[in-house]
MIKOL-374995 format. One record per residue: x, y, z of N, C-alpha, C in turn. Coordinates in pm, 1 decimal, always signed. Each point is the difference from the previous one (the first is absolute). Example, Ala and Ser with C-alpha at 12.3 -4.5 7.8 and 13.67 -1.06 7.14 Angstrom:
2
R;+1319.0;-569.0;+780.0;-89.0;+119.0;+0.0;+90.0;+120.0;+0.0 $
R;-35.0;+105.0;-72.0;+82.0;+119.0;+6.0;-77.0;+109.0;+73.0 $
//
This chain:
236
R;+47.6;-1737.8;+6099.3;-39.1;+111.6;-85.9;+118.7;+44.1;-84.2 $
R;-14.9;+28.4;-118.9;+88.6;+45.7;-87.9;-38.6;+95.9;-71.0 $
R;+86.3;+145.6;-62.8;-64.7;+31.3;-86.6;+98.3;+23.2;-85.5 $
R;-54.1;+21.8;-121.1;+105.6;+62.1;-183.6;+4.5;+98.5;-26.3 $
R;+88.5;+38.2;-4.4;+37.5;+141.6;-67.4;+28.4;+7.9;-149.0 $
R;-18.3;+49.0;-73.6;+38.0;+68.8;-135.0;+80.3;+92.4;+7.1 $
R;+136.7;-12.4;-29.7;+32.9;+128.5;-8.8;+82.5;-2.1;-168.4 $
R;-64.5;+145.3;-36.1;+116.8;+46.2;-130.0;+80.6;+31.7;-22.9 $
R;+96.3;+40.6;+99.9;+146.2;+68.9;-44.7;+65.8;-5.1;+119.4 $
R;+67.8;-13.3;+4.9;+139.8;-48.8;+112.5;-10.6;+126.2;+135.9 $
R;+22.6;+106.5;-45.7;-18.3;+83.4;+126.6;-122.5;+44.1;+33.1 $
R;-89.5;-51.4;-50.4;-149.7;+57.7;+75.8;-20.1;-165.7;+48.6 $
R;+58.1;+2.6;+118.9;-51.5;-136.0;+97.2;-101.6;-39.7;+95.5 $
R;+11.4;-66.7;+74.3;-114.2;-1.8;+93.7;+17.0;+67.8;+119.4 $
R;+160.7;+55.5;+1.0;+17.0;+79.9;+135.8;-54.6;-18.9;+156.8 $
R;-83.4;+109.7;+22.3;-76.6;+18.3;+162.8;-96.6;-135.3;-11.7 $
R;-50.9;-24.1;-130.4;-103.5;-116.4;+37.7;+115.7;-154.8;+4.6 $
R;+30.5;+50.7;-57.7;+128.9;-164.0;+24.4;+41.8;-12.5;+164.6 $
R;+41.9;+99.4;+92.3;+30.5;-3.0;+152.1;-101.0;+30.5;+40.1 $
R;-165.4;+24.6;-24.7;-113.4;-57.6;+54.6;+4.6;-121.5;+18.9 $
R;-1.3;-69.6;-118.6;-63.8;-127.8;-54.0;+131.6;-110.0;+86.5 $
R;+95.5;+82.3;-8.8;+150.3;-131.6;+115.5;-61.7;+30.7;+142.0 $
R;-28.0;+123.5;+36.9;-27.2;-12.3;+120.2;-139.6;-69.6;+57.3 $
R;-51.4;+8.5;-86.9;-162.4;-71.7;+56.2;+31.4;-193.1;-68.6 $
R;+102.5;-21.5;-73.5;+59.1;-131.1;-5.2;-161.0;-62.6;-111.9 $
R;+52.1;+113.0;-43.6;-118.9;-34.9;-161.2;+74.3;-52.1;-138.9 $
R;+40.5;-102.2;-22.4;+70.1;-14.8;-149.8;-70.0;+43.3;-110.7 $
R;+93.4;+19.0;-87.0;+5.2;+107.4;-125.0;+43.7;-71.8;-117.7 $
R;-59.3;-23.4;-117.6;+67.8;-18.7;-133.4;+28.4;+82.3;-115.7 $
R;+80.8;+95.2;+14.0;-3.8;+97.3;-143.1;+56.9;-17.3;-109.1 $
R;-36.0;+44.9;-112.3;-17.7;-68.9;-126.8;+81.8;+129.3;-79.9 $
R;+87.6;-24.5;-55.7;+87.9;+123.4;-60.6;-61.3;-31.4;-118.0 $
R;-91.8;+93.5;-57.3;-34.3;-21.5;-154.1;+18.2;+52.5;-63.2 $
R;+162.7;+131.3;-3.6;+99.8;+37.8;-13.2;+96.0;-119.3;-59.7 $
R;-25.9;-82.2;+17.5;+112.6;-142.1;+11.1;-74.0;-128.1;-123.4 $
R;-124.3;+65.6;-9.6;-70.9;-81.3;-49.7;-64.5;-174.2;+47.4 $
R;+10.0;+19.7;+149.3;-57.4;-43.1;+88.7;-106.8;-40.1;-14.6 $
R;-88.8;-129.7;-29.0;-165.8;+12.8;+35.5;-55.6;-59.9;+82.8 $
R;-135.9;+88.3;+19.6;-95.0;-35.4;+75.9;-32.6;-96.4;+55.1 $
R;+12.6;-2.3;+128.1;-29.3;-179.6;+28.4;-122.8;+46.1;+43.3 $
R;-58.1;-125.4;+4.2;-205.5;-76.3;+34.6;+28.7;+111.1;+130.5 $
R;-124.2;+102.5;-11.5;-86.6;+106.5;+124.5;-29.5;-127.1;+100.8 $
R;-20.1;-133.5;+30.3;-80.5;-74.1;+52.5;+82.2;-36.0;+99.1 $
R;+150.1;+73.8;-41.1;+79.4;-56.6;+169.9;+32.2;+107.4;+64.7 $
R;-67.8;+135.8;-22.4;+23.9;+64.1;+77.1;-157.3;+63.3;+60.2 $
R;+4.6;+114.5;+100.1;-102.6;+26.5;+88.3;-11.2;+156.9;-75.5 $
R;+133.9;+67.2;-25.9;-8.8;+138.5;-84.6;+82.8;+49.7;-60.4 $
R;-27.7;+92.9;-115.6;+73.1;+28.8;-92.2;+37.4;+119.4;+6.5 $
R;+171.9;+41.3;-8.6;-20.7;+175.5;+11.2;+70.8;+20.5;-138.3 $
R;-7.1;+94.1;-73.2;+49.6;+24.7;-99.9;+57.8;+168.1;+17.9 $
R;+129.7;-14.6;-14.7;+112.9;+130.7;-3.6;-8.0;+87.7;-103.9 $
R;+89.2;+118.2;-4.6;-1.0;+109.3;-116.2;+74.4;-89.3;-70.7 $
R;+51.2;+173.6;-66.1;+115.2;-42.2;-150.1;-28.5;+147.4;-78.3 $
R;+72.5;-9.2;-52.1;-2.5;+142.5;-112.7;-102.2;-71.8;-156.1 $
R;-41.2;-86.5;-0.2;-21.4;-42.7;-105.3;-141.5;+85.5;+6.0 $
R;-81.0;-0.8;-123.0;-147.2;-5.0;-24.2;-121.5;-102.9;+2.4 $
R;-96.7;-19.6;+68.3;-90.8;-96.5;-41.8;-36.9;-51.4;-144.6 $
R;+25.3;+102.8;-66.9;-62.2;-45.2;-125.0;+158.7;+12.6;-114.0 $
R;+96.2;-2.5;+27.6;+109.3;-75.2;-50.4;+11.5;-180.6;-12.8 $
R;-77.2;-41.0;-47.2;+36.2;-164.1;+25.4;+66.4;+3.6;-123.9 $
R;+13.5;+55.3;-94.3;+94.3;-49.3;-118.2;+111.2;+40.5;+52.3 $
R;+51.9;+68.7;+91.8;+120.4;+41.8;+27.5;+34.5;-136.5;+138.7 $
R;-113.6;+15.2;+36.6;+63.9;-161.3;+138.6;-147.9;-69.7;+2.1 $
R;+21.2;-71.5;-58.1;-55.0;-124.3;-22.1;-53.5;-39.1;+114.9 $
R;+86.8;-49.6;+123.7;-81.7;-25.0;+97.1;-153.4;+73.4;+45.6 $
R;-41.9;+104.9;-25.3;-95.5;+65.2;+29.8;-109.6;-40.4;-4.9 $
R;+8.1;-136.0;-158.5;-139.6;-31.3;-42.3;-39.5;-121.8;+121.5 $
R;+113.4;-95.3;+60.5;-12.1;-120.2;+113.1;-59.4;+59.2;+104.9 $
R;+79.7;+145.2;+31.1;-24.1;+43.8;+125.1;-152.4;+61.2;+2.3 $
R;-67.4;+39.6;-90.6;-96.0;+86.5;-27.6;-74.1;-135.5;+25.6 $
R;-17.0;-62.4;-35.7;-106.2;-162.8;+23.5;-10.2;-54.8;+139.7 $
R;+192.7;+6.7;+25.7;-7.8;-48.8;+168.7;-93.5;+57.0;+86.5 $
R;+46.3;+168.9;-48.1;-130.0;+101.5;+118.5;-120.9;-22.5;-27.2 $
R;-60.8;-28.8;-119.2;-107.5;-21.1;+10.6;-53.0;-79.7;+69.6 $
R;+33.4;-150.8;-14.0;-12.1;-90.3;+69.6;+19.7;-42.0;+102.5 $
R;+85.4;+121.4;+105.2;+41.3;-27.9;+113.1;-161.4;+83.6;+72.1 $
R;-57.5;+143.2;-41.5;-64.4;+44.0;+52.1;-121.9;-84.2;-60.2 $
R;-30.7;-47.7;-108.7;-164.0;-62.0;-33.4;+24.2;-149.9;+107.3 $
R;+108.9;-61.4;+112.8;+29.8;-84.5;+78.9;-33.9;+36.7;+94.1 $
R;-6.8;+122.3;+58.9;+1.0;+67.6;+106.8;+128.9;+32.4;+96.9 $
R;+81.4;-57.1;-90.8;+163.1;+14.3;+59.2;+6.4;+139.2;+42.1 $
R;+22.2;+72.6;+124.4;+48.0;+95.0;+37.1;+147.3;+26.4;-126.2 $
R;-36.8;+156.1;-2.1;+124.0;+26.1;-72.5;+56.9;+121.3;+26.7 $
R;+91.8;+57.5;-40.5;+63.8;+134.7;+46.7;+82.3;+64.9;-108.4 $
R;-27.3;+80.5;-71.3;+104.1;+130.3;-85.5;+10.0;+93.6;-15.7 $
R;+178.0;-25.0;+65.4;+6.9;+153.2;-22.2;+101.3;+117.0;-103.5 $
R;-20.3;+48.5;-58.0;-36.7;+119.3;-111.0;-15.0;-76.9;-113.1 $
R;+120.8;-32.9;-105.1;-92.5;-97.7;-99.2;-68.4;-106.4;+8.1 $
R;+60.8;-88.6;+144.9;-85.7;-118.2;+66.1;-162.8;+41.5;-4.3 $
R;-15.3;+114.4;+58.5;-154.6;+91.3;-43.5;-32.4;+20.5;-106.6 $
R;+59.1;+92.8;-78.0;-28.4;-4.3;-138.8;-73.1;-132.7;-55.7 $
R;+109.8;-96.6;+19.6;-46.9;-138.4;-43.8;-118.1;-67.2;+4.8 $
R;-41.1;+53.4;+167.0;-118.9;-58.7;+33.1;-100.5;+88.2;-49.1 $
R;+28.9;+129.2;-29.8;-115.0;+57.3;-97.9;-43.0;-47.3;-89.5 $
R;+101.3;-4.5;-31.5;-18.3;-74.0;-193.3;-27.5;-160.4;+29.5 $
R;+26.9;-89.4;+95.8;-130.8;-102.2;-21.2;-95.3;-13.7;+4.6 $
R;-32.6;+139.6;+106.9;-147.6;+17.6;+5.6;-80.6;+119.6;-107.6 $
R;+75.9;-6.7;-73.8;-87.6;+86.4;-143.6;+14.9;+98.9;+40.7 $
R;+103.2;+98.1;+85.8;-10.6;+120.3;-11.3;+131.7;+58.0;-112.6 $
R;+21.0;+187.8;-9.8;+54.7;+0.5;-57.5;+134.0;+36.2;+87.0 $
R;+113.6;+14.6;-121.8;+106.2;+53.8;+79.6;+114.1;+76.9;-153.9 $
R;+12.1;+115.4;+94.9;+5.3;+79.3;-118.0;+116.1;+80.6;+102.5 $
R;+66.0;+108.9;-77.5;+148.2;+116.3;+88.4;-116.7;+83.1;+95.5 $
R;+70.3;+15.5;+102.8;-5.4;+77.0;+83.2;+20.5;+152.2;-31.4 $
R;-89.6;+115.5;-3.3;+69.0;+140.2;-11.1;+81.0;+56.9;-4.6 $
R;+54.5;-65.8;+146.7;+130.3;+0.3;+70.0;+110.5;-127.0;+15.9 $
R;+76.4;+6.2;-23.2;+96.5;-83.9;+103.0;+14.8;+17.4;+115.4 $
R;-32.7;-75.2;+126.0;+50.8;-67.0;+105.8;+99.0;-4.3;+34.8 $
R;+105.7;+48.4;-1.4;+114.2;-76.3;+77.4;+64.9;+92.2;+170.0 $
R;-8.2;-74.6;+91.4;+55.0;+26.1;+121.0;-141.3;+9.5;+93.0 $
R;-15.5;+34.9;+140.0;-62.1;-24.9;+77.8;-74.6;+103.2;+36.5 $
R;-104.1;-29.7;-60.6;-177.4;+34.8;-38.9;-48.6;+6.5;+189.8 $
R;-122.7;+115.3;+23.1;-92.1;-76.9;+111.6;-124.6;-50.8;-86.9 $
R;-37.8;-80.9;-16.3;-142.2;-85.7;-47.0;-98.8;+8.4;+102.5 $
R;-128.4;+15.5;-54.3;-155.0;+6.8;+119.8;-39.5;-109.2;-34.5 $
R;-77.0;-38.6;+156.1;-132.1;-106.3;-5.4;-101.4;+48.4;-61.6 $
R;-45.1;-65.8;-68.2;-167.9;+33.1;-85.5;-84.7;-66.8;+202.8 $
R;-142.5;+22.3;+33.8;-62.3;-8.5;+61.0;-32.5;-246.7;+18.1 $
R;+11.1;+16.9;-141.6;+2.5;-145.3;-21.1;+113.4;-66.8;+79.9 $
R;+131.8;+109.5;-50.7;+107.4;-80.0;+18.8;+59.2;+28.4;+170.0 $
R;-59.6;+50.0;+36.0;-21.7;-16.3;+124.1;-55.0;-105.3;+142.9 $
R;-111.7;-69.1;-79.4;-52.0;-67.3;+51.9;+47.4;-127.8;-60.9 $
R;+99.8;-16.8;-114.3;+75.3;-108.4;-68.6;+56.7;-135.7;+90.9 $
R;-11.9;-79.3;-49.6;+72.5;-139.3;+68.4;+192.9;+57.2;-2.9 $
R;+26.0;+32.6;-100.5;+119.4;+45.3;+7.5;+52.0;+84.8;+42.6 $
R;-68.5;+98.1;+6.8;+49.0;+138.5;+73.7;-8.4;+8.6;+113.0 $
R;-63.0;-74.2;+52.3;-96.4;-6.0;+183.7;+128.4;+47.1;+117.5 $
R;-32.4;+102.1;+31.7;+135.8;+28.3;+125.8;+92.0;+104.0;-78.8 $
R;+2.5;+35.5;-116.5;+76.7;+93.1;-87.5;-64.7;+119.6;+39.7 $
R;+77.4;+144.1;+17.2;-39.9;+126.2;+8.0;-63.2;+1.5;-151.0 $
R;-63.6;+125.3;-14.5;-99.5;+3.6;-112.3;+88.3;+46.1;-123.4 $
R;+155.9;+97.5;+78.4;+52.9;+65.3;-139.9;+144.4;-69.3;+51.8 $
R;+80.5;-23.7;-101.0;+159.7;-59.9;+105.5;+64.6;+57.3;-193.9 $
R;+143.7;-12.0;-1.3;+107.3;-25.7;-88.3;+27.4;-132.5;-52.7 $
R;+10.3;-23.7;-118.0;-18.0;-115.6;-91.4;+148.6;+85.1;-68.7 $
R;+84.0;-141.1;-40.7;+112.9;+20.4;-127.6;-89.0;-4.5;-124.8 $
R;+8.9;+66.9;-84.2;-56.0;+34.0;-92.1;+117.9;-60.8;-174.6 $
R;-23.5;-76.0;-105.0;+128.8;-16.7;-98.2;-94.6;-49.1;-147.4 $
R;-117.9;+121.4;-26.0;-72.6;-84.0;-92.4;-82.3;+164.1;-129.5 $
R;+8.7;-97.8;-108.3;-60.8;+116.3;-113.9;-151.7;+2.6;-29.0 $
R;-25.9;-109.1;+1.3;-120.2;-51.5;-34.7;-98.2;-37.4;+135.6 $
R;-139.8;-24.7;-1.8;-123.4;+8.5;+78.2;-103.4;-56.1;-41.3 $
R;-58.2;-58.2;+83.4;-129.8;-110.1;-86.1;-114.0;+54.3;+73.7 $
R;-77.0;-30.4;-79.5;-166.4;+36.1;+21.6;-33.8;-127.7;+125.3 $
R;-120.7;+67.6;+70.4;-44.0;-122.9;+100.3;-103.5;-48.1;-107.2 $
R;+32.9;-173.0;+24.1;-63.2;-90.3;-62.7;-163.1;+6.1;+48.7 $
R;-43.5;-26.3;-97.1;-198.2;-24.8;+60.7;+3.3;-129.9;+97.7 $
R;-34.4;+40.5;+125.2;-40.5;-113.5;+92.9;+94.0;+37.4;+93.2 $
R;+163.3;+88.2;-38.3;+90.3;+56.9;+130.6;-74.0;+101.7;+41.3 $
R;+74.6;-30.4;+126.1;-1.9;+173.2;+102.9;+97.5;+49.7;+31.6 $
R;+12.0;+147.0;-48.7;+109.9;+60.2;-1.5;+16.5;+36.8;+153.2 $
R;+143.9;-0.4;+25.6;+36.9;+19.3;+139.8;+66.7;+115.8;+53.9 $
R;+113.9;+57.0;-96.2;+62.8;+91.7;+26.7;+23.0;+89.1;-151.7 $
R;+31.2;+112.4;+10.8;+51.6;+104.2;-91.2;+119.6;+60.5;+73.9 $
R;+14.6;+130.4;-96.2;+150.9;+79.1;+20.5;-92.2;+88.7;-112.3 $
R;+95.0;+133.1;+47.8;+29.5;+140.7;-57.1;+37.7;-58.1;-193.5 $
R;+93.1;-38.1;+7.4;+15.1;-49.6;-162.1;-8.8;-145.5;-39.7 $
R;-56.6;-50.9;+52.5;-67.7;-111.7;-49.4;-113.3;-54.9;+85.2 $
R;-127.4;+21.0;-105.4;-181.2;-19.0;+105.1;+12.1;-130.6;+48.3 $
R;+47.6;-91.4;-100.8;-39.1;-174.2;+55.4;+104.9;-60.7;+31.4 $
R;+16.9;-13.3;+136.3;+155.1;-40.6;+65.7;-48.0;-124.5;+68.4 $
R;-83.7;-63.9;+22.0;-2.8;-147.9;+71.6;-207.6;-24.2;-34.2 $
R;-5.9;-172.3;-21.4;-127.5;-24.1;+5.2;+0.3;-137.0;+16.3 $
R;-89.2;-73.0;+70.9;-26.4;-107.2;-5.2;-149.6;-70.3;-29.7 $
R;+4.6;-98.8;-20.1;-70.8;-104.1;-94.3;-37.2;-84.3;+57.4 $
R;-117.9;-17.9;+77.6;-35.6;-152.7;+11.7;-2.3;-9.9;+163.4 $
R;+104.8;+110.8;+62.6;+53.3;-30.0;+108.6;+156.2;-137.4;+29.2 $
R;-2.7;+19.8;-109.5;+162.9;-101.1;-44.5;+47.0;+42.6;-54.6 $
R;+6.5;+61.9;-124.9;+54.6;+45.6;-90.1;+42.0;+199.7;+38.4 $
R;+132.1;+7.0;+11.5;+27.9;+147.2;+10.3;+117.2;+62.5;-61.9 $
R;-12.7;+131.2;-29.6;+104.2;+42.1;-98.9;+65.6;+103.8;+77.9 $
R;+117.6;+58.1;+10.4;+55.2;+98.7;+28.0;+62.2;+63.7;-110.2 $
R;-5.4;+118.2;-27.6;+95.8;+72.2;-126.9;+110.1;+5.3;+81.7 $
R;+54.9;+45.3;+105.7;+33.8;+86.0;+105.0;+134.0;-168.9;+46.3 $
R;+154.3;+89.8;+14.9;+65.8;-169.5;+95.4;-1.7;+34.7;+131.6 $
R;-26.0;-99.1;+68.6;-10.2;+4.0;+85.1;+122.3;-144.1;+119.2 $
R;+74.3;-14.8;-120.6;+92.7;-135.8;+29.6;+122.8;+32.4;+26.9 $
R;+36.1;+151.1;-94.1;+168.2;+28.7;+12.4;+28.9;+56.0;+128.2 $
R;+134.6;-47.4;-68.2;+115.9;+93.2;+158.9;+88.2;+62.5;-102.0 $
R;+92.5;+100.9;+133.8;+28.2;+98.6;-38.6;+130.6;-32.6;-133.6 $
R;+42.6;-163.2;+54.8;+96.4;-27.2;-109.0;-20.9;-29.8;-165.6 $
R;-136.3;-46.4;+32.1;-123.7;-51.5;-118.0;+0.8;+172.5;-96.1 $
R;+5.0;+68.6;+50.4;-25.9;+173.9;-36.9;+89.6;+41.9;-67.4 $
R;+119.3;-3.3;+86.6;+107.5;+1.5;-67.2;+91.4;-84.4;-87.1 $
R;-51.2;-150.1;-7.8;+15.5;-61.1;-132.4;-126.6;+25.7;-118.0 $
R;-92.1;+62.2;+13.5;-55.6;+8.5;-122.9;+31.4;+154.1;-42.3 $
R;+7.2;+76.1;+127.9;+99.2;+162.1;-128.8;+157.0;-31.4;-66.3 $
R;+13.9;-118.0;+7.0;+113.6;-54.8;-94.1;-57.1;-76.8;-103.8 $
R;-79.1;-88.6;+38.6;-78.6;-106.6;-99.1;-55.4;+89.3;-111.8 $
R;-64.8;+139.2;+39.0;-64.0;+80.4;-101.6;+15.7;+118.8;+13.0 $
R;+158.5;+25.0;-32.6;+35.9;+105.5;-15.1;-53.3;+110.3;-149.9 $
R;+14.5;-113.5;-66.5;-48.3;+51.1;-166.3;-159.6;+134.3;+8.5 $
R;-79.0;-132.2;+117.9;-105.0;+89.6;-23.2;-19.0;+97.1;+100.5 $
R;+78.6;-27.6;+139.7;+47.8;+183.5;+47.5;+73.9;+119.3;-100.4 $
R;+79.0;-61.4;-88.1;+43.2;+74.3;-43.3;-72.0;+94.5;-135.5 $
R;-99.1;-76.1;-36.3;-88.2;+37.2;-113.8;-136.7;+92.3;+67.7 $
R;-30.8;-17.6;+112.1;-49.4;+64.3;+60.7;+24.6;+97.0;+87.3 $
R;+166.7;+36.1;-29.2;+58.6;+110.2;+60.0;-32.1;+23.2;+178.5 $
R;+35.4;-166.4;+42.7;-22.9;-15.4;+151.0;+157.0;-35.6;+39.8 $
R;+90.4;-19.0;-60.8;+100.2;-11.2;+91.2;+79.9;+39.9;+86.3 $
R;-24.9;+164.5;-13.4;+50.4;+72.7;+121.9;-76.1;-29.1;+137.9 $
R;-165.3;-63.7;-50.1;-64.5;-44.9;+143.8;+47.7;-127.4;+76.6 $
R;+73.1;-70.6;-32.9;+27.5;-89.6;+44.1;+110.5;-22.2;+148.1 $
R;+72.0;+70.7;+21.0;+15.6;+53.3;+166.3;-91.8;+19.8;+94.5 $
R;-103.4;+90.2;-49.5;-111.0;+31.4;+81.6;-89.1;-155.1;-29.5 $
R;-1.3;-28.6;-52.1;-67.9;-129.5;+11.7;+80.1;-123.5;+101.7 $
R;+102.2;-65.1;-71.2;+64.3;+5.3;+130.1;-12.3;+6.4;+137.8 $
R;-10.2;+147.6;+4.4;-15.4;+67.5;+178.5;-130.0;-117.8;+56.3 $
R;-122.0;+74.2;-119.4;-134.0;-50.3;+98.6;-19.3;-132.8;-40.3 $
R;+48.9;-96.4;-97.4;-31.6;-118.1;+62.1;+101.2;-46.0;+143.2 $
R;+72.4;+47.8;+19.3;+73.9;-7.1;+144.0;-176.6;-3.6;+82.0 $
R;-8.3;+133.7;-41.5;-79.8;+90.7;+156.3;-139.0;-91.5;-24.6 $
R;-35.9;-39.4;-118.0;-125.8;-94.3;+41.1;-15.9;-155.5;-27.2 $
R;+164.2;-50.0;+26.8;-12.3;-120.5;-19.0;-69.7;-92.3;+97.3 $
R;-23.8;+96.7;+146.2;-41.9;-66.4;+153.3;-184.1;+34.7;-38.9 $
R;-35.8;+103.9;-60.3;-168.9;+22.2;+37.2;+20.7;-108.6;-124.1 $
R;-8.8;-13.1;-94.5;-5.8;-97.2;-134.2;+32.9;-111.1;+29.2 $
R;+39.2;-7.8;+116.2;+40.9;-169.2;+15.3;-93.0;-34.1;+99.7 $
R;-59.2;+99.7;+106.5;-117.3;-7.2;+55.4;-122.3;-52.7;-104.7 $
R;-36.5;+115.1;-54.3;-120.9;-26.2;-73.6;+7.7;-175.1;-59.9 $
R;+137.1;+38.0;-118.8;-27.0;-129.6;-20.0;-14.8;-147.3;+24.3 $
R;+31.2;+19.3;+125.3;+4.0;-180.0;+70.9;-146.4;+31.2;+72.7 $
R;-53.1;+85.2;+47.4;-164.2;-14.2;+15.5;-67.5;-24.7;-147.0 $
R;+65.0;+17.8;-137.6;-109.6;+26.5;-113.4;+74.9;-185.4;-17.3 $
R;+103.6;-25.2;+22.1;+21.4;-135.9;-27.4;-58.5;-124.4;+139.7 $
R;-28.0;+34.5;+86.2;-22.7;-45.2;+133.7;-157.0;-39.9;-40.0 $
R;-71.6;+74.5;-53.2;-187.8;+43.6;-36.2;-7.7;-110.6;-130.0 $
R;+135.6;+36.3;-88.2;-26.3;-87.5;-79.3;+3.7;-162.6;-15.5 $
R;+89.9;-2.5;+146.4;+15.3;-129.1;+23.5;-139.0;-77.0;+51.1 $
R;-75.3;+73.0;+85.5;-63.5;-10.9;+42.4;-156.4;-48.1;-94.3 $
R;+11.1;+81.0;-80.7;-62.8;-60.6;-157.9;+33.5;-129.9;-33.7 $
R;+104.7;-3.5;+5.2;+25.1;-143.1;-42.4;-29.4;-110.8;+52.3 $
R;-48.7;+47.0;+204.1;+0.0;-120.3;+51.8;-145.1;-25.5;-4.9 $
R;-75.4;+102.9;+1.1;-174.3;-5.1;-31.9;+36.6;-75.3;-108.1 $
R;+30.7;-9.6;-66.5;-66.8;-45.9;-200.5;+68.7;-157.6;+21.8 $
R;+52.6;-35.2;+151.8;+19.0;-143.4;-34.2;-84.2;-87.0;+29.9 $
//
């Protein structure tokens, strides 16, 4: 079993799911398309996860790669390829599936509690998750649930925080991959836009609590990556 990663930008990595995926002795191919890296054939792998980035979905004149990657997802979910993204990795998968994706009210940034919708409860992915937990939160924008998803989870400032498709196909707005060092390289990575948003005095206190919830967040997420594995082994 193998699976591919996409990732866009150097410090939003695969993190917590990367020491899932070593410890369960699952190989991994990720594709820096940052680097201008491409896509190799979906047909040698079992699933696809696709990572953030500060970028926009609908920037492809600004990164080009968007228009390859936008085809890959399609074609990975009209395959039935289990897939996984999370915040623009989601986004993404909105927008292959014809939904929209447009700014968020709010900005996101730091550690949100997110709810189960009743659906997302009874979810292949969520299965064994408390109904409300803390999610790292690092995103502007929010996509509509696609016709044919089921929405899974919300939050206080953002309604559509996770949905899946097909029962393979699932999105997270929400990371659920970083550690606490991952946190503190991206309030350096994007300082510009703490600082334009007059968040940089928060950044100590941020700090503090990814300390204090790097253990429940690392819980949740190796059950939300454990469920998902588990997807993967049905769909073989």
């Amino acid at each position: 079993m193998k699976f591919l990663v996409l990732q866009h930008i150097k410090c939003e990595h695969i993190g917590l799911l990367g020491h899932f995926l070593d410890d369960k002795g699952i190989g991994y191919d990720i594709v820096s398309l940052y680097s201008n890296q491409a896509i190799p054939n979906l047909s040698f792998y079992q699933a696809l996860v696709i990572l953030g980035g500060p970028m926009n979905v609908y920037e492809e004149d600004k990164y080009p790669y968007l228009v390859d990657e936008h085809q890959a997802i399609k074609e990975a979910i009209q395959s039935n390829t289990p897939v996984l993204g999370i915040c623009l990795g989601a986004q993404l998968i909105a927008k292959a599936l014809g939904a929209k994706v447009s700014p968020n009210p709010t900005k996101e940034i730091g550690f949100y509690p997110i709810s189960l919708t009743e659906e997302g409860t009874r979810s292949e992915l969520f299965r064994e998750c408390p109904p409300q937990f803390a999610v790292f939160q690092w995103h502007g924008d929010t996509f509509d649930i696609p016709n044919g998803a089921t929405k899974l989870a919300s939050s206080s400032l953002c309604s559509n925080q996770a949905f899946s498709y097909d029962h393979h196909a699932y999105a997270l707005q929400f990371h659920v991959e970083v550690t606490p060092a991952m946190v503190v390289h991206w309030t350096t990575e994007y300082q510009n836009e703490l600082k334009e948003l007059q968040k940089l005095e928060e950044i100590p206190a941020l700090m503090t609590e990814a300390n204090a919830q790097a253990r429940p967040l690392g819980q949740v997420a190796r059950k939300i990556f454990s469920n998902f594995l588990e997807v993967v082994h049905n769909n073989q």
